[in-house]
C-alpha positions as CSV (number, residue, x, y, z in Angstrom):
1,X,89.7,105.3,88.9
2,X,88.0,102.7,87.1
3,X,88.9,99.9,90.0
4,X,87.4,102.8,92.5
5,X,84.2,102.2,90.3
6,X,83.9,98.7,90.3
7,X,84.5,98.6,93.6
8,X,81.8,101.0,94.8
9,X,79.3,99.2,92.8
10,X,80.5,95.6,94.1
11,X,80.0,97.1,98.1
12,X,76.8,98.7,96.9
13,X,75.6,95.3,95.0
14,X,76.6,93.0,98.4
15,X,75.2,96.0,100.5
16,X,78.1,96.7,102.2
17,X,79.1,100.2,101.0
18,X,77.8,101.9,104.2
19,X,80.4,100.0,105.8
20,X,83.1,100.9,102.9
21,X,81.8,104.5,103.3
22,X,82.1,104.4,107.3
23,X,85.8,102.9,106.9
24,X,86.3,105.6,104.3
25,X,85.3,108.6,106.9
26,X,87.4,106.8,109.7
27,X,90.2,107.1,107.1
28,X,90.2,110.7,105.8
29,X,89.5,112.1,109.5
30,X,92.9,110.0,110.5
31,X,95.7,112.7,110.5
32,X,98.8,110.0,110.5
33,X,97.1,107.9,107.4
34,X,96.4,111.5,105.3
35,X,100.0,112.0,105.9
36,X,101.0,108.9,104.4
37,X,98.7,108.3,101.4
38,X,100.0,112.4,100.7
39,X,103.6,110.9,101.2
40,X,102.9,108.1,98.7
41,X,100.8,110.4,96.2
42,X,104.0,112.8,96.5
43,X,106.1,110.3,95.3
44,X,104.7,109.1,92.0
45,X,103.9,111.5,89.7
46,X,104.6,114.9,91.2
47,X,107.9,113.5,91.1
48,X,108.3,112.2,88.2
49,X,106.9,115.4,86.5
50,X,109.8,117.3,88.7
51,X,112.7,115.2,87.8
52,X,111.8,115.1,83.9
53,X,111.7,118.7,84.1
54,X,115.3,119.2,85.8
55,X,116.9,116.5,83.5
56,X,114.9,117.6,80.6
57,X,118.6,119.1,79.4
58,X,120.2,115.9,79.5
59,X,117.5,114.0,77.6
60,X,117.6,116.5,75.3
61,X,121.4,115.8,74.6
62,X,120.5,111.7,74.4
63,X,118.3,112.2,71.9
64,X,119.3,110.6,68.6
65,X,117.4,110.3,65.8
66,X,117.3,105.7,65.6
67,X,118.0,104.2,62.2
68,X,114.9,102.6,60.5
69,X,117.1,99.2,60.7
70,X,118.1,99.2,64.0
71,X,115.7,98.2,67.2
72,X,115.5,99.9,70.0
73,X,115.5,98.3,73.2
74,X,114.1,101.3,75.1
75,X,110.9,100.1,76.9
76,X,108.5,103.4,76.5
77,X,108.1,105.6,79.6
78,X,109.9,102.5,81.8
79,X,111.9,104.5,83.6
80,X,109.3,106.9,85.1
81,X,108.0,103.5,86.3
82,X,110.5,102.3,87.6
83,X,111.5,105.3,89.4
84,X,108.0,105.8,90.9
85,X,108.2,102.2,92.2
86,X,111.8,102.6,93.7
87,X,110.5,105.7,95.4
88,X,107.4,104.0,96.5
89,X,109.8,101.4,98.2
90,X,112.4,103.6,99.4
91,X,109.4,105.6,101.6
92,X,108.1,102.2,102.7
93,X,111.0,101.5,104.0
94,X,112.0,104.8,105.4
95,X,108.3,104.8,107.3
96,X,109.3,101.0,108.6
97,X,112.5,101.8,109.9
98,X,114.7,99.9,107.8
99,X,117.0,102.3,106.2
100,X,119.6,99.3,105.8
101,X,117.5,97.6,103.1
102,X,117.7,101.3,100.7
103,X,121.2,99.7,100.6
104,X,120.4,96.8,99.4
105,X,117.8,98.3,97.0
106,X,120.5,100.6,96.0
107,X,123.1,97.6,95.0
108,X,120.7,95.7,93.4
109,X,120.0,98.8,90.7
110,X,123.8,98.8,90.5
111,X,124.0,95.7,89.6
112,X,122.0,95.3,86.8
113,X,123.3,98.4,85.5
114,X,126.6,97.6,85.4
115,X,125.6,94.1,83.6
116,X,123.9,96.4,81.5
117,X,126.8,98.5,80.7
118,X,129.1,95.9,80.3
119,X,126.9,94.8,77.3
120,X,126.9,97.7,75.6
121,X,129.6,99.9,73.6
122,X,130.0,103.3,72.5
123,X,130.6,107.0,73.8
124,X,127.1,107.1,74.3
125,X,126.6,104.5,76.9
126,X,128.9,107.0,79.6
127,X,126.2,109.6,78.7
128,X,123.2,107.8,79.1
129,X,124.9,105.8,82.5
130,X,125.6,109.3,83.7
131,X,121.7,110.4,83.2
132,X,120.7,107.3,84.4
133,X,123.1,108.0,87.7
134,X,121.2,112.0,87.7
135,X,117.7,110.4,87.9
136,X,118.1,107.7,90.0
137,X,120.1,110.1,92.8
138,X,117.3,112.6,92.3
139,X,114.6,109.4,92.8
140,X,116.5,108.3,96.0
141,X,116.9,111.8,97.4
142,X,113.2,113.1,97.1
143,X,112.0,109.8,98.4
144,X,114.3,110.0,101.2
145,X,113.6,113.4,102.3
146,X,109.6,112.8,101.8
147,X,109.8,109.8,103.7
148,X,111.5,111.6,106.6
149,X,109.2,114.9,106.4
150,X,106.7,111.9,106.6
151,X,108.3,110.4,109.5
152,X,108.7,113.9,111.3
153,X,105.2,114.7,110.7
154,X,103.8,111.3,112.5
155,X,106.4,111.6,115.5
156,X,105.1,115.3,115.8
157,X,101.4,114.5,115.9
């Protein structure tokens, strides 16, 4: 919001932001580019909010209280990030055409969580990997069918 700001002021100061404003109205009167943005809006939060609440069990059950003396290496909300920006790209590619590359997107995630596996031991690393498995499917699949609602919506119009 704040970058919306700055840049309405910045057209307004240069005199341009009837020009920003007419690109604006071209914009929102363009069925196929309202379908998109709603396709990428769709995928970050709504999403997000949706998949924590159907693996809200399972985080409940990972959910250990941490020992004042040991660090954990848990980056704060990362993997709603990371999910948002997997789904972002997974619908970028679906609206391209090049559903080969979610392969390649999907064996690169493997990879680094196998590394990441291999690194760690305990019973509790099967039960995180397994929620990990849970989110990223549901990530995938909701990107994947938005993307081809999206794509069906376009060819329709």
């Amino acid at each position: 919001m704040h970058l919306i700001i700055i840049l309405a002021v910045w057209l307004f100061l240069i005199e341009r932001l009837d020009t920003a404003l007419d690109y604006w109205s071209d914009l929102t009167t363009n069925y196929g580019a309202m379908t998109i943005l709603t396709a990428y809006a769709l995928c970050t939060l709504p999403v997000s909010i949706i998949i924590n609440i159907v693996t809200r069990k399972w985080q409940m059950q990972l959910q250990t209280p941490v020992p004042p003396n040991v660090n954990d290496n848990d980056l704060d909300n990362a993997g709603m990030w990371i999910g948002m920006l997997e789904r972002i790209i997974i619908l970028t590619l679906i609206i391209a055409g090049q559903y080969e590359s979610i392969g390649f997107l999907i064996a690169a995630k493997s990879l680094l969580r196998f590394s990441e596996n291999n690194q760690q031991n305990g019973s509790s690393v099967s039960k995180k990997s397994e929620y990990i498995l849970i989110g990223t499917l549901l990530s995938y699949g909701s990107a994947i069918i938005i993307g081809a609602l999206c794509n069906l919506i376009l060819k329709s119009t």
